[in-house]
C-alpha positions in Angstrom: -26.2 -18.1 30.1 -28.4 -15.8 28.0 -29.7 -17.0 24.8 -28.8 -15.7 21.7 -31.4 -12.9 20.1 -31.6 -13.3 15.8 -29.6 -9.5 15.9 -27.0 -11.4 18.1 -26.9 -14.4 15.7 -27.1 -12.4 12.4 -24.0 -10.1 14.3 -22.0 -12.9 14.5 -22.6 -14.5 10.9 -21.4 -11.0 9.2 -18.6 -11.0 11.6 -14.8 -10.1 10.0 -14.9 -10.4 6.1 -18.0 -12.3 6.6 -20.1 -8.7 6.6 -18.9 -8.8 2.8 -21.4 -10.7 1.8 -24.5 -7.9 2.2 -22.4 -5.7 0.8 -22.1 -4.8 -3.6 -19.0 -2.7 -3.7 -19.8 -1.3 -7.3 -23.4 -1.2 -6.2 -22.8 1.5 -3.5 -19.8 2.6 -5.3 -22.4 4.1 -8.0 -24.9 5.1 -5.5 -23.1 7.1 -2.8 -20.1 8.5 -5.3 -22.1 9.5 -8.0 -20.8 12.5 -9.0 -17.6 12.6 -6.4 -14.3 11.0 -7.2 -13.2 7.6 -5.7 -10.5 7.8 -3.5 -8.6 5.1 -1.3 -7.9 6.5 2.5 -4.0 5.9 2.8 -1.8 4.0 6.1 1.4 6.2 5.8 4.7 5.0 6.8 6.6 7.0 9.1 9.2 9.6 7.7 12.3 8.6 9.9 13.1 6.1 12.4 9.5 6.1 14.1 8.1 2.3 14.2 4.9 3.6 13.7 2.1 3.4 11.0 -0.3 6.0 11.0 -3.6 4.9 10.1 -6.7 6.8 9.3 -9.7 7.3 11.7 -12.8 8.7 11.3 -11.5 12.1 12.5 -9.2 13.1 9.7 -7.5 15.6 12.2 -7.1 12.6 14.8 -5.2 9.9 13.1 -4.4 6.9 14.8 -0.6 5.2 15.2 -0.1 1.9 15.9 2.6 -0.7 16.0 1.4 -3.0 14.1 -2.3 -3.7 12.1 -3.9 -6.5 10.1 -5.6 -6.9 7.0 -5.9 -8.6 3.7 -3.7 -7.8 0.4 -6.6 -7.4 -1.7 -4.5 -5.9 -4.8 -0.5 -5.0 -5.2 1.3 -3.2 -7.9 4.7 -1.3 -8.4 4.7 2.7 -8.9 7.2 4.9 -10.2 7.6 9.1 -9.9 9.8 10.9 -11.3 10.3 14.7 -10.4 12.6 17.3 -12.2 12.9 19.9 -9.5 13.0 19.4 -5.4 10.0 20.1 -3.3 9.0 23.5 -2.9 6.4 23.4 -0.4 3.2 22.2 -2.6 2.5 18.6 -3.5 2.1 18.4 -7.4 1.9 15.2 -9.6 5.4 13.7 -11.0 6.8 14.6 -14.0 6.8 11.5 -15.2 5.3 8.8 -13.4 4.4 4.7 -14.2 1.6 2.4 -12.5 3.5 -0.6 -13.7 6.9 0.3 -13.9 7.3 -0.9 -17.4 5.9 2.2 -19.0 6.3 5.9 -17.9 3.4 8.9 -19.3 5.0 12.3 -19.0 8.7 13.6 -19.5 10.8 12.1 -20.6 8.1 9.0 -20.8 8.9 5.6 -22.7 10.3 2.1 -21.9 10.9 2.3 -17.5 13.9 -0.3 -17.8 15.9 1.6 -20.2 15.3 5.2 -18.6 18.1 7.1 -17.5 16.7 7.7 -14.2 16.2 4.2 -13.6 19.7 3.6 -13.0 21.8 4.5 -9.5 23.5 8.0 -9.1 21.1 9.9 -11.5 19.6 11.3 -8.5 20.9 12.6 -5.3 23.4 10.4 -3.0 24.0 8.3 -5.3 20.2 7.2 -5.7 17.8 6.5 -8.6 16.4 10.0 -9.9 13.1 7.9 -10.5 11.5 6.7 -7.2 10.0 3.2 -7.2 7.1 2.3 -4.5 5.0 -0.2 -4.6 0.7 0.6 -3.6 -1.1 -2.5 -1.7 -4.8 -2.2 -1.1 -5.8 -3.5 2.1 -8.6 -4.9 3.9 -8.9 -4.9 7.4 -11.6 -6.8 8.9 -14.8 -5.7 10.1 -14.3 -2.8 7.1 -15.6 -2.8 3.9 -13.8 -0.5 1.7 -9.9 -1.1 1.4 -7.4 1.4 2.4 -4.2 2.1 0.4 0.1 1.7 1.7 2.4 2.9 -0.3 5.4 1.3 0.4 9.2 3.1 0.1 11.8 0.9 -1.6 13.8 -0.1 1.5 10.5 -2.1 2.6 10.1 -3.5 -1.1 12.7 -6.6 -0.4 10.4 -7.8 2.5 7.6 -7.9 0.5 9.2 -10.0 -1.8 10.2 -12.4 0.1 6.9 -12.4 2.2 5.0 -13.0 -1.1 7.8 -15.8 -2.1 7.4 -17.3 1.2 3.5 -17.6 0.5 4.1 -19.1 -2.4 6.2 -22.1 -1.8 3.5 -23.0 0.1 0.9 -22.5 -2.6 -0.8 -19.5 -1.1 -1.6 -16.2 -2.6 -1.5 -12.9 -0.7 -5.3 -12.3 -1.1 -5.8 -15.9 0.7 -4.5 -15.1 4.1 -4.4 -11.4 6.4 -1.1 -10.3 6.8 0.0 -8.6 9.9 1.9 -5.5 9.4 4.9 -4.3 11.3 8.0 -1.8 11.5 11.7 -2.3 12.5 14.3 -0.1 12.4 17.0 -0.8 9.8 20.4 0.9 9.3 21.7 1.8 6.2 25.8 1.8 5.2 25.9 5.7 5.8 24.6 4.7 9.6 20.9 6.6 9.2 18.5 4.9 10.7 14.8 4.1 8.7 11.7 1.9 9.5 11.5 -0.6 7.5 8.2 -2.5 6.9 8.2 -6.6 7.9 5.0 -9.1 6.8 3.8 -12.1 8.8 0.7 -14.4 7.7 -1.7 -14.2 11.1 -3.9 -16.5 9.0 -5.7 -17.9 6.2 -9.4 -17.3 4.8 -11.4 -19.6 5.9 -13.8 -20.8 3.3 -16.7 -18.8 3.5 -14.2 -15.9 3.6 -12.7 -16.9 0.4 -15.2 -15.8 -2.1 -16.4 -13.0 -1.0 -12.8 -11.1 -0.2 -12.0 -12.8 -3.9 -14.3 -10.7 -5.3 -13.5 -7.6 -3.8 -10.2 -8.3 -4.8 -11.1 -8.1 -8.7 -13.7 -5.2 -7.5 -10.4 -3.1 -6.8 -8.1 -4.6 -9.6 -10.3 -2.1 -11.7 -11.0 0.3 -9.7 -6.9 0.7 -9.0 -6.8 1.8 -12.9 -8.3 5.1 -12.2 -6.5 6.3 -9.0 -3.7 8.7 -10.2 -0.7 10.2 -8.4 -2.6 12.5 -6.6 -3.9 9.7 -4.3 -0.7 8.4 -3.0 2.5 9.6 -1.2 4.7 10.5 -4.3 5.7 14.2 -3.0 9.4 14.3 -3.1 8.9 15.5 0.8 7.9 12.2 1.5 10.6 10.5 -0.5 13.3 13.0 0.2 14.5 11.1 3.3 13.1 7.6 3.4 13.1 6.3 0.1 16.6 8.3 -0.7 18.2 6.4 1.9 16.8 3.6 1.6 17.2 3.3 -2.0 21.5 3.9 -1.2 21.0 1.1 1.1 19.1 -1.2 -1.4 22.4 -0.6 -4.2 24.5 -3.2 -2.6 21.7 -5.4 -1.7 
């Protein structure tokens, strides 16, 4: 058997999350983006029935699709988008839009719970006019910047009960990677969606811990300043998947 070099053995200590710990994420942050803007690459759920996410590669023309992926839930927060008129052909920020759907900035703005497009049948099919997501920043291992899923609001019950299932057992999402999946669901009007699922694959182990903890707070702030322009709000994305899905989610 051949012996180990020191690149071998210094290979294998940064292995996985373990490589966080020679890297500053505000340090480089600073020093490569000076100047540029910030912005999360995004895993996109498929439109219609497809069980496929599509994941970015480092061709930007060449994405990659895949079953199913792994990575940590460094950071999670709801989203909401409102738009007055139906897509036209150009992607533009909502008219009014929350990161913590408790608060909406634009028109008609205000308190999210009482808004009258927060409520079924103010939009088409009997749907919420205002579209509720929900943004995770992920981790996968053996990277070292976090990618971004926005997730539609028929997947948004799975996560709940994924993140309720961690918790009876005294876990938090950011402790363990979560493996990813699709399945197809049926709604009550017989369409046919992909719905995401969550599994834990594992927990940190303890030298993992720390160092993914801190990237987690890294991107707690850093989540602040990413607007709508950096995620899938475009009503051509939610036209079909969240619309239905959201029917669906009215009797559930």
């Amino acid at each position: 058997m051949a012996k180990k070099t020191a690149t071998d053995i210094v290979s294998l200590e940064n292995k996985g999350y373990l490589a966080l710990r020679n890297f500053d994420f505000n340090e480089i942050i600073a020093e490569e983006m000076e100047g540029l803007s910030t912005f999360f690459e995004r895993v996109k759920m498929p439109s219609g029935d497809t069980t496929l996410y599509q994941l970015p590669s480092e061709n930007p023309e060449e994405p990659e699709f895949v079953k199913d992926f792994s990575a940590v839930i460094l950071y999670h927060h709801p989203v909401r988008a409102y738009f007055k008129n139906k897509f036209t052909g150009v992607a533009n920020p909502p008219d009014c839009g929350s990161l913590d759907a408790v608060t909406g900035f634009g028109e008609p703005g205000g308190d999210c719970k009482s808004c009258p497009f927060n409520v079924y049948d103010s939009g088409e099919n009997g749907s919420k006019a205002c579209k509720e997501r929900h943004r995770l920043y992920l981790l996968r291992e053996g990277e070292l910047f976090p990618v971004m899923l926005s997730l539609p609001t028929g997947s948004l019950k799975e996560l709940s009960r994924y993140l309720m299932r961690l918790l009876t057992k005294g876990i938090k999402s950011t402790e363990v990677v979560t493996k990813f999946t699709l399945v197809k669901a049926t709604n009550k009007s017989g369409i046919v969606y992909a719905k995401a699922c969550f599994q834990m694959e594992r927990k940190l182990n303890a030298e993992e811990l720390p160092l993914v903890a801190r990237v987690s707070e890294q991107i707690k702030l850093l989540s602040r300043s990413v607007g709508f322009e950096d995620v899938d709000t475009e009503p051509a994305m939610l036209s079909r998947a969240d619309v239905v899905q959201v029917v669906d989610g009215k009797s559930a």
